[in-house]
MMTF fields as JSON, N, C-alpha, C and O atoms, coordinates in Angstrom:
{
  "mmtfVersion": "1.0.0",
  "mmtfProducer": "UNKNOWN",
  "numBonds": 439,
  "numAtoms": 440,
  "numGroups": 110,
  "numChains": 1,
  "numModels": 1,
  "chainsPerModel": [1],
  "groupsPerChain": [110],
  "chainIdList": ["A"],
  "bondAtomList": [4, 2, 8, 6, 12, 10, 16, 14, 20, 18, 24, 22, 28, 26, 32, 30, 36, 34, 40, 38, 44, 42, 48, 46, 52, 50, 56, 54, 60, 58, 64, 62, 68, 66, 72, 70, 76, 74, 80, 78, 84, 82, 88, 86, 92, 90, 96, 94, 100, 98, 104, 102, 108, 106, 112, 110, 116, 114, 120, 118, 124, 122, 128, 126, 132, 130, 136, 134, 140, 138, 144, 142, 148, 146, 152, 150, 156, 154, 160, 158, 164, 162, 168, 166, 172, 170, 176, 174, 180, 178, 184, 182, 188, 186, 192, 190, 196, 194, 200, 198, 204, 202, 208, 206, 212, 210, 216, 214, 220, 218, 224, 222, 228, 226, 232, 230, 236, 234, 240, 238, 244, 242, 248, 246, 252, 250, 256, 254, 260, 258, 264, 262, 268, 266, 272, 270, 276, 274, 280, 278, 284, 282, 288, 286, 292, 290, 296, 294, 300, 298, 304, 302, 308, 306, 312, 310, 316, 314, 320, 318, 324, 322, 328, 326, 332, 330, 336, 334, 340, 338, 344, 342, 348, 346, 352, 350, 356, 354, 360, 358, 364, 362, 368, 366, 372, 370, 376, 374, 380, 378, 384, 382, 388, 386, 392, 390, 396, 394, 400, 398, 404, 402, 408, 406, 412, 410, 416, 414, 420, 418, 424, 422, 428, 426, 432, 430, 436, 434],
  "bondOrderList": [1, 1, 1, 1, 1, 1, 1, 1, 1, 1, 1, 1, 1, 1, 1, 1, 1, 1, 1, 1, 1, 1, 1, 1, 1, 1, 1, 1, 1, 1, 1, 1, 1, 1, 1, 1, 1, 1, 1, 1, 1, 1, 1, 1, 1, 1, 1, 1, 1, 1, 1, 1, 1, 1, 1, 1, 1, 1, 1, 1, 1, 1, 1, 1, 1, 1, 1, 1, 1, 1, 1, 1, 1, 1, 1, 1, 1, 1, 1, 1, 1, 1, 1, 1, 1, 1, 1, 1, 1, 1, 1, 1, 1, 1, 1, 1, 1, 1, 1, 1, 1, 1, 1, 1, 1, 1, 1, 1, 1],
  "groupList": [{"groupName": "UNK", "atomNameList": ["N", "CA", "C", "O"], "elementList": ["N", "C", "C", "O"], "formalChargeList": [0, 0, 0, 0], "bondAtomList": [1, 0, 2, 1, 3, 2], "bondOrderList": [1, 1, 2], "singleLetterCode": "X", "chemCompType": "L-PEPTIDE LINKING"}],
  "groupTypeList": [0, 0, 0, 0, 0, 0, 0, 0, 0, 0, 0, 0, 0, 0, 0, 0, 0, 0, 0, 0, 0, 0, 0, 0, 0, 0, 0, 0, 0, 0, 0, 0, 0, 0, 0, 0, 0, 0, 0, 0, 0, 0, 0, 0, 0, 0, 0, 0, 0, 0, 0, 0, 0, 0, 0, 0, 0, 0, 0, 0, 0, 0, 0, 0, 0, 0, 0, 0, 0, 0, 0, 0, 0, 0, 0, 0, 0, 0, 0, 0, 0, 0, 0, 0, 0, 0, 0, 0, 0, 0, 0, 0, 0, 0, 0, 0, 0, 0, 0, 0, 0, 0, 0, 0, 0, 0, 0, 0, 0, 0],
  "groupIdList": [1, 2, 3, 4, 5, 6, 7, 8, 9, 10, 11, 12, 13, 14, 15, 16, 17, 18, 19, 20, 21, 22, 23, 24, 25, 26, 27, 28, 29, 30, 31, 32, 33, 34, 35, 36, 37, 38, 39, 40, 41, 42, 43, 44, 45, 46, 47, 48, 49, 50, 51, 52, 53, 54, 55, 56, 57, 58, 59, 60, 61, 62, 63, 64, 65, 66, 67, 68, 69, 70, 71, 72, 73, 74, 75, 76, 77, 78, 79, 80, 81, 82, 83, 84, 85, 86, 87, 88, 89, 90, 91, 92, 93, 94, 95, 96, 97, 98, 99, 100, 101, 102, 103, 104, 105, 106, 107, 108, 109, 110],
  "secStructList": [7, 2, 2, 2, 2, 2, 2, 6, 6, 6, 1, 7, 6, 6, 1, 7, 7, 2, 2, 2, 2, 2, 2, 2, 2, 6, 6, 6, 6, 1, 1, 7, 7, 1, 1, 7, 7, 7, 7, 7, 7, 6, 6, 7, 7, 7, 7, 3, 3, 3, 7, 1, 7, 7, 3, 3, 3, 3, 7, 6, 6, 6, 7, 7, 3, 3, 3, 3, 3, 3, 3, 3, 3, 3, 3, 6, 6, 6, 6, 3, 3, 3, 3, 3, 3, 3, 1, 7, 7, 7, 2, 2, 2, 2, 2, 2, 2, 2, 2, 2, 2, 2, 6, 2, 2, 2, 2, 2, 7, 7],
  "xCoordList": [0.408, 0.263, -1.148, -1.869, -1.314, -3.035, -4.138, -5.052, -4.02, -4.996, -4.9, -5.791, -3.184, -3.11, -3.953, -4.938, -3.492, -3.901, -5.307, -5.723, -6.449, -7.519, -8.033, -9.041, -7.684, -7.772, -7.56, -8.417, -6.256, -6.363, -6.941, -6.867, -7.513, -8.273, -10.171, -11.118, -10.246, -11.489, -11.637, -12.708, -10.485, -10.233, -9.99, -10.259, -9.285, -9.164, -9.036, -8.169, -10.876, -10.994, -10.606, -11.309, -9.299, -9.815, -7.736, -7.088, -7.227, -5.888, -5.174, -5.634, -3.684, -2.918, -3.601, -4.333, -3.065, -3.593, -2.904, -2.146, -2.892, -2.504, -1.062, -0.236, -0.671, 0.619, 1.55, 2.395, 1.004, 1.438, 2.044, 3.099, 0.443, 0.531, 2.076, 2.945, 1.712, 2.989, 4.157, 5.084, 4.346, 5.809, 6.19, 7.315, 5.02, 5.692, 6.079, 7.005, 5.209, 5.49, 6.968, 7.517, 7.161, 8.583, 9.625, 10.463, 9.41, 10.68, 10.618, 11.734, 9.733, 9.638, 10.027, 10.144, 10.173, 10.656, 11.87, 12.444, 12.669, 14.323, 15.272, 16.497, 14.171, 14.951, 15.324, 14.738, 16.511, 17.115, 16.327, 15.829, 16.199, 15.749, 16.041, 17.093, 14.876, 15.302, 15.738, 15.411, 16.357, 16.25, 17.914, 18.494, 18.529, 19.847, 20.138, 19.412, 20.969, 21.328, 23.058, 24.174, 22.526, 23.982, 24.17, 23.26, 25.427, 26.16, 26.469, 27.091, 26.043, 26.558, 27.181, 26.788, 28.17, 29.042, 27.744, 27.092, 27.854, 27.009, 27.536, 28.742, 26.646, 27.264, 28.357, 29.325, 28.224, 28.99, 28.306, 28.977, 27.433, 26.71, 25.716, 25.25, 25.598, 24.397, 23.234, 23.305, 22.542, 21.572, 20.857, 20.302, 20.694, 20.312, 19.679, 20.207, 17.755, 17.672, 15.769, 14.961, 15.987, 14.332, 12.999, 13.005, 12.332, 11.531, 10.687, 10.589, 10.071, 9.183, 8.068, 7.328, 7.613, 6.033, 6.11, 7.044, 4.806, 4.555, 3.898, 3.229, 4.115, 2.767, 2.749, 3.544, 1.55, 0.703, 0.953, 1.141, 0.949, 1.871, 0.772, 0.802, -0.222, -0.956, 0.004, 1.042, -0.618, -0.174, -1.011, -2.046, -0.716, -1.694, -2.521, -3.585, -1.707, -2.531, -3.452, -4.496, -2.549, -3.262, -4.394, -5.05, -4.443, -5.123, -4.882, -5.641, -3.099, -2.817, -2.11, -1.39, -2.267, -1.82, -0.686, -0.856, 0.616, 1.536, 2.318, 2.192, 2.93, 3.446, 4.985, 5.735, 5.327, 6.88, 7.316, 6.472, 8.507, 9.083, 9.603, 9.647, 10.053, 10.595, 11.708, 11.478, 12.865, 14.261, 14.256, 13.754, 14.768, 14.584, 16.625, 17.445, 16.684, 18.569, 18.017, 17.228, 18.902, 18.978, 19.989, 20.746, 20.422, 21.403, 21.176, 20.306, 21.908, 20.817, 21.049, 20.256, 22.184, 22.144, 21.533, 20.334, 22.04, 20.708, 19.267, 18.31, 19.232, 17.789, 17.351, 16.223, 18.6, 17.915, 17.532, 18.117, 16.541, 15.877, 16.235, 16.377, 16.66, 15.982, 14.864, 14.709, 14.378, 13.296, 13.062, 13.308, 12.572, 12.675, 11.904, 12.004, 11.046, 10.921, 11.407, 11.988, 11.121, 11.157, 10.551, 9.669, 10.958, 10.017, 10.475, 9.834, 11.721, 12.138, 12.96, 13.372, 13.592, 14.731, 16.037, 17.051, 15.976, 17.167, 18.709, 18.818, 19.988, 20.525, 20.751, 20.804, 20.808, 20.38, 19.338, 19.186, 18.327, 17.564, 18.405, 18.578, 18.874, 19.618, 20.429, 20.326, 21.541, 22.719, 21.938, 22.095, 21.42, 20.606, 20.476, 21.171, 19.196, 18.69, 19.812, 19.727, 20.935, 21.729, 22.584, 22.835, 22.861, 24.101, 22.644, 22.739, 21.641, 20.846, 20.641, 20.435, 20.725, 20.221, 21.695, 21.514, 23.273, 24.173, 24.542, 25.475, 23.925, 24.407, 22.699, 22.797, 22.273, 21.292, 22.102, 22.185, 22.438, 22.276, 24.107, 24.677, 24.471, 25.915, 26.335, 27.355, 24.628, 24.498, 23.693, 23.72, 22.93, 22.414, 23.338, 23.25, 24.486, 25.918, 26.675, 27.326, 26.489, 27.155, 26.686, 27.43],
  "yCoordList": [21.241, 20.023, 19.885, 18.887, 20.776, 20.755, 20.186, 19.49, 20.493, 19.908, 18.361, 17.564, 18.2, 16.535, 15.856, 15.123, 16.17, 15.892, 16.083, 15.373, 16.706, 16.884, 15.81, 15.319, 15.298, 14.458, 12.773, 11.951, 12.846, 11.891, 11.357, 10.191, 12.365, 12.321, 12.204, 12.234, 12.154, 12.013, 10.473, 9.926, 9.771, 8.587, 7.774, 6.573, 8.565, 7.775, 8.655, 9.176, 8.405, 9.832, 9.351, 9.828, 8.222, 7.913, 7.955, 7.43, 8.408, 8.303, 9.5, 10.169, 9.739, 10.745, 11.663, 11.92, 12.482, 14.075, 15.123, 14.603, 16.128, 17.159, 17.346, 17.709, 17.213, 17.553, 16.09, 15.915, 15.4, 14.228, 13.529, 13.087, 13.787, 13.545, 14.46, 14.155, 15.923, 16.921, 16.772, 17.504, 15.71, 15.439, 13.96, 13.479, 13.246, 11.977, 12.149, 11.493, 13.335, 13.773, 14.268, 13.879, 15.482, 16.03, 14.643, 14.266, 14.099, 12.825, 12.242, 12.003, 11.807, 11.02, 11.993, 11.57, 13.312, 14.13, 14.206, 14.265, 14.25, 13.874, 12.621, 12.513, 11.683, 10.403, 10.425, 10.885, 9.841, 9.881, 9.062, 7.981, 9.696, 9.174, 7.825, 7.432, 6.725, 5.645, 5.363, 4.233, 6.089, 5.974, 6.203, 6.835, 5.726, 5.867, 6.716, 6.517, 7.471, 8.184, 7.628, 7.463, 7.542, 6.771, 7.739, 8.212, 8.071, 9.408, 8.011, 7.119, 7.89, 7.598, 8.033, 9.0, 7.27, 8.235, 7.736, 6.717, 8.546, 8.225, 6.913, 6.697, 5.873, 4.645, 3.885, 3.258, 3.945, 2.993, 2.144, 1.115, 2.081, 0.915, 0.605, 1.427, -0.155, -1.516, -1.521, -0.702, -2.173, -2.746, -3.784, -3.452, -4.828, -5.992, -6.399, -6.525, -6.897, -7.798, -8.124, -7.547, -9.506, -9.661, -8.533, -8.047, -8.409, -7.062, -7.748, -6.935, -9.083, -9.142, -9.4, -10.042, -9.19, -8.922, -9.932, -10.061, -10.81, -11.634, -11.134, -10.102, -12.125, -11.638, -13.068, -13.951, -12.807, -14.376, -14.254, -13.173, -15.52, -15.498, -16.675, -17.794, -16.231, -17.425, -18.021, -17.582, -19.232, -20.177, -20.517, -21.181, -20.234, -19.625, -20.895, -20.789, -22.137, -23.209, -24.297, -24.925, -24.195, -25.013, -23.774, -24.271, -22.382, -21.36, -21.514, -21.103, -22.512, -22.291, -21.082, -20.684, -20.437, -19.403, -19.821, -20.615, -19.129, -19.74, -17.824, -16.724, -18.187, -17.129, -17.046, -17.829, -16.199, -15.639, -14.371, -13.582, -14.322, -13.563, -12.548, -12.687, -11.267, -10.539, -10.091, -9.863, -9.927, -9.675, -8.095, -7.53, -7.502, -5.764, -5.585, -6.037, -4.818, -4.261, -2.453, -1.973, -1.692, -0.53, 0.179, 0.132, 1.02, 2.062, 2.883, 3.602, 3.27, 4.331, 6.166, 7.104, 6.122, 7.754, 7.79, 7.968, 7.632, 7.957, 7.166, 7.307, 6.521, 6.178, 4.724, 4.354, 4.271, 3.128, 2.007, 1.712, 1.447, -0.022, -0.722, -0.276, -2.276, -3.798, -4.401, -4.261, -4.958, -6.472, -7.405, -7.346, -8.241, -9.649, -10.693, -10.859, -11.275, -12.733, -14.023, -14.438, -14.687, -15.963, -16.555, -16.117, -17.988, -18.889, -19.157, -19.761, -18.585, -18.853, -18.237, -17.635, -18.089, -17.489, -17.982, -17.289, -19.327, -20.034, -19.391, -18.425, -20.004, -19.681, -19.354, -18.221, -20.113, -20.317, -19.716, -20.034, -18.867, -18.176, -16.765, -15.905, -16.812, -15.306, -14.746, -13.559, -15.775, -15.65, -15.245, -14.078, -15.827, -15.467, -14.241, -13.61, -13.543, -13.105, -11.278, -10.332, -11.436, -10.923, -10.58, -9.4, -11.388, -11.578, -10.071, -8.883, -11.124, -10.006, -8.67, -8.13, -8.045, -7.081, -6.622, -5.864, -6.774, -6.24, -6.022, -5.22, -6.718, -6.551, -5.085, -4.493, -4.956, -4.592, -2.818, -1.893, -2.861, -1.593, -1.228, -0.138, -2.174, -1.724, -1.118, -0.554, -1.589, -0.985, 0.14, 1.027, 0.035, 2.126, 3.126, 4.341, 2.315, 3.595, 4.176, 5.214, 2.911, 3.266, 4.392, 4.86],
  "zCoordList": [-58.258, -57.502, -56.956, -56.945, -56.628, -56.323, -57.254, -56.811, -58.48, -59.228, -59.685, -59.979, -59.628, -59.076, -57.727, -57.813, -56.861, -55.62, -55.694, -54.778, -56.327, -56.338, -57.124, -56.616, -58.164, -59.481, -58.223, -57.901, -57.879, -57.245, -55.92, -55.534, -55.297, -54.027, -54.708, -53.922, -55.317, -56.381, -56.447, -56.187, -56.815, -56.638, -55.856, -55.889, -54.834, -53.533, -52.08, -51.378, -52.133, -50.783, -49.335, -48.443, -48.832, -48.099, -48.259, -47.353, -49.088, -49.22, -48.583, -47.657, -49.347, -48.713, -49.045, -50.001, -47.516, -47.545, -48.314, -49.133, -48.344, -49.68, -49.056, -49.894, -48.029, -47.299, -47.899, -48.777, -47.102, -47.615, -49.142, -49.597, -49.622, -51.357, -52.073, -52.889, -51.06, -52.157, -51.588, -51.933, -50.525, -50.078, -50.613, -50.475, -51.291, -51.889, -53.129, -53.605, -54.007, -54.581, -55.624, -56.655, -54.474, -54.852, -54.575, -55.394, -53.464, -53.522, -54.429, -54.891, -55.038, -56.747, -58.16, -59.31, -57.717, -58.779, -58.266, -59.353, -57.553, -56.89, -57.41, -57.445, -57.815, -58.336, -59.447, -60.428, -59.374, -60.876, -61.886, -61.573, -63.346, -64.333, -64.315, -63.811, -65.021, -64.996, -66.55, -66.913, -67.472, -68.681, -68.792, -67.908, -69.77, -69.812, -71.135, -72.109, -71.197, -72.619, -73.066, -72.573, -73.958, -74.799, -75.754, -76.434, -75.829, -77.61, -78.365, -77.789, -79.555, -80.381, -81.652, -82.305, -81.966, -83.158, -84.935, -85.162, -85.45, -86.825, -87.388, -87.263, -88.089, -88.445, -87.198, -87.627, -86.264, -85.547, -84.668, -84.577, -84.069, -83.164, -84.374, -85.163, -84.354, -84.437, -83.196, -82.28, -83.246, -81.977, -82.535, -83.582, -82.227, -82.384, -81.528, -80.423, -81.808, -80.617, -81.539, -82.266, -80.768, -81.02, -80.328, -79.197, -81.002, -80.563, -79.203, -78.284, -78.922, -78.166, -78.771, -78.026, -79.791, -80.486, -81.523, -82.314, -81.448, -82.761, -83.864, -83.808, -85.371, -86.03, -86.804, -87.123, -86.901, -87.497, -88.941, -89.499, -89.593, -91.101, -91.473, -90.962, -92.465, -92.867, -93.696, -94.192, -93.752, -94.677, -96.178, -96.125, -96.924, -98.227, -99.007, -99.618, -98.8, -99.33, -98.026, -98.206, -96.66, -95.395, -94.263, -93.348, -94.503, -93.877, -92.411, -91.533, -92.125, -90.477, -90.366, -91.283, -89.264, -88.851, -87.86, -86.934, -88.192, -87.395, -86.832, -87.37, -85.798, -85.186, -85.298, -84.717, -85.964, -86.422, -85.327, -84.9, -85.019, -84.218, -85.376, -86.598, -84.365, -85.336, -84.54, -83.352, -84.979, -85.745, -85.856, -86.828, -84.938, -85.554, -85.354, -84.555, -86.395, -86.41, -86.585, -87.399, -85.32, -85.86, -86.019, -85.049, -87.101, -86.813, -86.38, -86.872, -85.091, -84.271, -84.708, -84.618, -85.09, -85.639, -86.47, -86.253, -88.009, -89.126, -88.841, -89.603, -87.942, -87.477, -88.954, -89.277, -89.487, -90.58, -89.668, -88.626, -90.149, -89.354, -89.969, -91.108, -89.8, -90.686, -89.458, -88.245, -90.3, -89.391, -90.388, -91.593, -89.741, -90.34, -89.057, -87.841, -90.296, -89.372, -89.555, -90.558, -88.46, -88.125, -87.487, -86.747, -87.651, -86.81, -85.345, -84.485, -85.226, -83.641, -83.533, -84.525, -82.285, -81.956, -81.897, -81.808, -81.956, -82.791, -83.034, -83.789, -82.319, -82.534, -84.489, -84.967, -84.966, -86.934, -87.305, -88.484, -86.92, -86.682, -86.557, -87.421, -85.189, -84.812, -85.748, -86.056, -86.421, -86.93, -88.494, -88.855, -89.074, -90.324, -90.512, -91.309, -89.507, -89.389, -89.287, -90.07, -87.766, -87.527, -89.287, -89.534, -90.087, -91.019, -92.341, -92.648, -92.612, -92.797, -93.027, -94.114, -91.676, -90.91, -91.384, -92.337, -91.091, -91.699, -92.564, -92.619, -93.947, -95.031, -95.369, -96.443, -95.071, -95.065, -94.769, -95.576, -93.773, -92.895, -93.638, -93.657, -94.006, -94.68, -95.956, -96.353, -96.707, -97.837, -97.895, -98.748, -96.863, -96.461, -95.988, -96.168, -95.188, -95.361, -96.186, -96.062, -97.714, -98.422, -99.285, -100.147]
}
């Protein structure tokens, strides 16, 4: 803890003291993880969801750049992915995309 507290008093000489720092410390190593663990059985969950992240999709004869969402499906035991884009999140979008991603991940079980 000391060489923390040294690292961070470097940075802020005007902050908690070493008593201090190693008692906010340990209370932040006391808190429960904020991460959840799920068992899953092999081939049985799905996970479905738009990732968050765009990517630009030229357009090969107009050179507009348009922004597609992506579509990620995982099976989470054997670790198989799908993705896929689109242009929105669209329910007709989702469902596509979703129908996809299952026939996809149904034929890597087999």
């Amino acid at each position: 803890m000391a060489i923390l507290w040294e690292e961070y008093h470097t940075i802020h000489t005007h902050g908690y003291g070493y008593l201090r720092f190693c008692d906010l410390l340990r209370g932040l190593q006391r808190r429960p993880s904020p991460t959840m663990r799920q068992d899953h059985v092999a081939g049985d969950n799905v996970l479905v969801d738009y990732s968050g992240k765009q990517v630009g999709i030229i357009d090969a004869r107009t050179g507009v750049i348009r922004q597609a969402k992506i579509f990620v499906g995982v099976l989470g035991v054997p670790g198989f992915t799908f993705a896929e884009a689109s242009w929105t999140q669209s329910l007709p979008d989702w469902i596509g995309s979703y129908c996809a991603s299952s026939g996809f991940l149904a034929a890597s079980r087999a």
